[in-house]
C-alpha positions as CSV (number, residue, x, y, z in Angstrom):
1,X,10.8,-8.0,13.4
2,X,9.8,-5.3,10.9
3,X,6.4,-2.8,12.3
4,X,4.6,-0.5,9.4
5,X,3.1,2.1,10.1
6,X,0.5,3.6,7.7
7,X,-1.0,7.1,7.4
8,X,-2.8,9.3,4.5
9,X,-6.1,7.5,4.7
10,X,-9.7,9.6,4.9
11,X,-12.6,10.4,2.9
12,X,-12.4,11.6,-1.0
13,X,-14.9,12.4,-3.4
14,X,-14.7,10.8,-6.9
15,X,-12.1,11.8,-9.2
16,X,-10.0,13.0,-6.1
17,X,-6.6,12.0,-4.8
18,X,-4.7,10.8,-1.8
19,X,-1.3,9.1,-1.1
20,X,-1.0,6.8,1.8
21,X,1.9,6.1,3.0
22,X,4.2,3.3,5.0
23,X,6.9,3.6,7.4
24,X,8.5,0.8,8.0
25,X,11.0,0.4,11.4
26,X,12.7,-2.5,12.9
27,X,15.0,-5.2,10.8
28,X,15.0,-2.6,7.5
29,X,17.6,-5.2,6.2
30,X,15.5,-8.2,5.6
31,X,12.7,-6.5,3.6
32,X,12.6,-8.4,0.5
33,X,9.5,-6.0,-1.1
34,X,7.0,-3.7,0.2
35,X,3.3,-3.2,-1.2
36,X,-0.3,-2.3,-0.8
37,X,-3.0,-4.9,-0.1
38,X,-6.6,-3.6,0.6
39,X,-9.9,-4.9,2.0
40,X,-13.5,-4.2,0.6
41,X,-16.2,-5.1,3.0
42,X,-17.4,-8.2,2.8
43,X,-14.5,-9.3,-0.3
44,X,-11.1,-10.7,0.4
45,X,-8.1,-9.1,0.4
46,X,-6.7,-7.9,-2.6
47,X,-3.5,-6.9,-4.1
48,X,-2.7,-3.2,-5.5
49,X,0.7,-3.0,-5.5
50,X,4.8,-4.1,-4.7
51,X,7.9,-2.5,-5.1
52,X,10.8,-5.5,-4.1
53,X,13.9,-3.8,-3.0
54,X,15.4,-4.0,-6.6
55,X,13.0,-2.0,-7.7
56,X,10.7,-3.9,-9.5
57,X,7.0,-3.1,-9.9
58,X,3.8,-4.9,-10.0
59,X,0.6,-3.8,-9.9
60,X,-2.7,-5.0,-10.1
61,X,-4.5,-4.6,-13.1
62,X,-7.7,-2.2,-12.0
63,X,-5.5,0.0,-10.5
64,X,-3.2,0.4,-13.4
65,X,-2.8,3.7,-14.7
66,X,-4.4,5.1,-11.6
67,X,-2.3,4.1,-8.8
68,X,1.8,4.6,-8.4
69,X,3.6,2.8,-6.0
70,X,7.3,4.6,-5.0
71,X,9.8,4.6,-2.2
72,X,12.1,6.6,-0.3
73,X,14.8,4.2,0.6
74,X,16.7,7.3,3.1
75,X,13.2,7.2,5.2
76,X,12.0,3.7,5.2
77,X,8.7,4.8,3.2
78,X,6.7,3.4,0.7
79,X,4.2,5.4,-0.5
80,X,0.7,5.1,-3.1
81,X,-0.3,7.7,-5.2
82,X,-4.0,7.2,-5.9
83,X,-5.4,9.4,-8.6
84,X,-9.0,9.5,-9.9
85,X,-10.4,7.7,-7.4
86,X,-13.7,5.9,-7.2
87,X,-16.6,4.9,-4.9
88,X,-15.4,1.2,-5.7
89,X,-11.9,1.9,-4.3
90,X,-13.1,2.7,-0.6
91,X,-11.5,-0.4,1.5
92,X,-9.0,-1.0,4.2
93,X,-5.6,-0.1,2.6
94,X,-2.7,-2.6,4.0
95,X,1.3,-1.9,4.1
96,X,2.7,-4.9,3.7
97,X,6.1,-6.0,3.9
98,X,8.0,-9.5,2.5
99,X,10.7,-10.5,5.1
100,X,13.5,-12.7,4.7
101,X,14.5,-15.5,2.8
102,X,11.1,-17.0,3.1
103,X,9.2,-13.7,2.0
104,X,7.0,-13.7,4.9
105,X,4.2,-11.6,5.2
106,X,4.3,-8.7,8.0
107,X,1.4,-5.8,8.2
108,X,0.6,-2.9,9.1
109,X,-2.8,-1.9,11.2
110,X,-4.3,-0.5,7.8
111,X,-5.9,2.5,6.5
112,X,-9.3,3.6,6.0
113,X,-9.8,4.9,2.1
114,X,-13.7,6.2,1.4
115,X,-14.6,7.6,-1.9
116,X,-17.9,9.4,-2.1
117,X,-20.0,9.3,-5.2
């Protein structure tokens, strides 16, 4: 059992910037990769961004350039650097975590992002 716990969310203007960020606690050992997932109203979930625990990076294309995943592997914490925001980024932000040796997905309770216009 793995239990993410996300903070950093809150109200932005455009052009502004926040970093969320994710705690993760529990079974640290079988994280395979850790990311960001977010939820527009009414639209699906989508991805922003995963770090596995070699390191690699992936991000979505929109937020490229923009966003920056990173990780403090002595705290647990993944964290998402969101610079010049906009009014189209306000969603739920999601932690997500792969665990194990079939990736599965846990979550954390999410994050409110708003940008203002």
């Amino acid at each position: 059992q793995v239990q993410l716990v996300e903070s950093g969310g809150g109200l932005e203007q455009t052009g502004g910037s926040l970093r969320l960020s994710c705690a993760a606690s529990g079974s640290i050992s079988s994280i395979k990769a850790m990311g960001w997932y977010r939820q527009a109203p009414g639209k699906q979930r989508e991805l922003v961004a995963t770090i596995t625990r070699g390191g690699s990076i992936n991000y979505a294309d929109s937020m490229q350039g923009r966003f920056t995943i990173s990780r403090d592997n002595a705290k647990n914490t993944v964290y998402l650097q969101m610079n010049s925001l906009k009014p189209e980024d306000t969603a739920v932000y999601y932690c997500n975590a792969k665990i194990g040796v079939t990736w599965s997905n846990y979550w954390g309770q999410g994050t409110q992002v708003t940008v203002s216009s």
